[in-house]
Kinemage of the C-alpha trace (Angstrom):
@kinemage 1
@onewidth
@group {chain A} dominant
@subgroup {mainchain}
@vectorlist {calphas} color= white
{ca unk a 1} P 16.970 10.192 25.112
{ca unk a 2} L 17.457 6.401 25.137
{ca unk a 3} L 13.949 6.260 26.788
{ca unk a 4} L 12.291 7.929 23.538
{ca unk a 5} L 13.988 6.076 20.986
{ca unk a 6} L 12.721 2.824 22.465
{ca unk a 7} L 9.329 4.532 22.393
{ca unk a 8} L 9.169 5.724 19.140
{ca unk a 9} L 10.474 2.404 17.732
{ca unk a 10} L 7.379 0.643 19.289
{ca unk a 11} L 5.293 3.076 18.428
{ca unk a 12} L 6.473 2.667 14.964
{ca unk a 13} L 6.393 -1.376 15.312
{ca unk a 14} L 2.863 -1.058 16.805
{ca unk a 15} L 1.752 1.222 13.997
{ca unk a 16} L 2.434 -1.618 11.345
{ca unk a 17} L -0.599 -3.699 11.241
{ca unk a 18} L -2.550 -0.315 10.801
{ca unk a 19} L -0.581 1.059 7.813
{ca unk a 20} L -1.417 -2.369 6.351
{ca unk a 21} L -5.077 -2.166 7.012
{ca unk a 22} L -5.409 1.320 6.085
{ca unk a 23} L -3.490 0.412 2.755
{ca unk a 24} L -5.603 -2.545 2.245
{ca unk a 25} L -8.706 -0.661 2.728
{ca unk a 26} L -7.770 2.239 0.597
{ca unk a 27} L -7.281 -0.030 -2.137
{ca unk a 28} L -10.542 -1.558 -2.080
{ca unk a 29} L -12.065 1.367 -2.130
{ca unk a 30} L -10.007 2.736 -5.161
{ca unk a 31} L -11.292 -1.011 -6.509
{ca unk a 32} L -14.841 0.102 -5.405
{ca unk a 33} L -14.979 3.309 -7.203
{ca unk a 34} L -12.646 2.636 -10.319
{ca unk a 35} L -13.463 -0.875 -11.259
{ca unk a 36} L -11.325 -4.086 -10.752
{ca unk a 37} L -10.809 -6.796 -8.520
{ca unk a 38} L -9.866 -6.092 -5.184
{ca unk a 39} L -8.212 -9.753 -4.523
{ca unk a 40} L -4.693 -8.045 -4.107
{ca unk a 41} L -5.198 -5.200 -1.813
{ca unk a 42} L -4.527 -7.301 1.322
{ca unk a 43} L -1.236 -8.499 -0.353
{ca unk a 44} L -0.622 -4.756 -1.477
{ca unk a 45} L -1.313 -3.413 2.600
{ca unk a 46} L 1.198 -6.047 3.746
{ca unk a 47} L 3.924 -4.757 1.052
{ca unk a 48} L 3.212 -1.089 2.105
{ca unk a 49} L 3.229 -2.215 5.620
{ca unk a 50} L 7.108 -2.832 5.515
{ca unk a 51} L 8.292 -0.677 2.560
{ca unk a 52} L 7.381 3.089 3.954
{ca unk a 53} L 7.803 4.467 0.518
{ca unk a 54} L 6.105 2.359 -1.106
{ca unk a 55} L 3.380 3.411 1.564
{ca unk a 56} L 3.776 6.687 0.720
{ca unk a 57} L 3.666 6.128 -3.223
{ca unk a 58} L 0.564 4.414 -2.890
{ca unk a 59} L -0.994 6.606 -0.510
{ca unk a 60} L -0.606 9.123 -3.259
{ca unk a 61} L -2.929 7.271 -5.604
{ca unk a 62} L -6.137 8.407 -5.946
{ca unk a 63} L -7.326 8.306 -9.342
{ca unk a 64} L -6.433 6.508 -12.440
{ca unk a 65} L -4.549 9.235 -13.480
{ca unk a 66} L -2.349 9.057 -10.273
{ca unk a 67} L -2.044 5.227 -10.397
{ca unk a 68} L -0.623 5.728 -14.473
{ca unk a 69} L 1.808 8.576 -13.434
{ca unk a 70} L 2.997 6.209 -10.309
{ca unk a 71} L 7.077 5.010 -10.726
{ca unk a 72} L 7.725 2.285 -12.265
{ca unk a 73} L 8.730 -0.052 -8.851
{ca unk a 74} L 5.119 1.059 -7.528
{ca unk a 75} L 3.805 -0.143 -10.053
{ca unk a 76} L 5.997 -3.763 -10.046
{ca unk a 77} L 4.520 -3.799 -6.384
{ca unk a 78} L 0.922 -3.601 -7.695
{ca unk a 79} L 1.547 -5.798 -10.058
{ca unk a 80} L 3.166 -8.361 -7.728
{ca unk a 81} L -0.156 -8.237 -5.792
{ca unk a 82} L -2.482 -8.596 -8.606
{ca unk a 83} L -0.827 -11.261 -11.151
{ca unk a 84} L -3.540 -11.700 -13.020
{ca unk a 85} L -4.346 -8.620 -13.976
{ca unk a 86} L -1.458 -8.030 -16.540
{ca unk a 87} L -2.655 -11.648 -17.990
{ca unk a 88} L -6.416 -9.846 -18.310
């Protein structure tokens, strides 16, 4: 037992960097097809990468639609990533 709880924590650990990337990537292509700026998606996959809800929250966005029905601490993350967006 103690042997898979070690694993599954470094699986989890290793798994990281690709949440991050695959956050990060989804965003620029939500950027890509929606409009915007994409300068915050890296800062947005490293957020995701150790907040799993926020992961999950984001994961869920898809469409405009989906990022304007998103909570309201999703959408302080986003924010946090692209600053100067709000200002525009």
């Amino acid at each position: 037992m103690k042997k898979y709880l070690i694993l599954t924590i470094a699986a989890a650990c290793l798994s990281a960097p690709a949440s991050a990337n695959e956050t990060a990537d989804a965003c620029k292509s939500y950027v890509a097809e929606n409009g915007g700026d994409a300068s915050g998606c890296d800062c947005l996959g490293e957020a995701a990468a150790s907040d799993a809800t926020l992961a999950d929250a984001l994961a869920a966005i898809a469409t405009p639609a989906d990022l304007e029905a998103a909570d309201q601490s999703t959408k302080e993350a986003i924010a946090a990533c692209f600053p100067d967006a709000a200002a525009g």
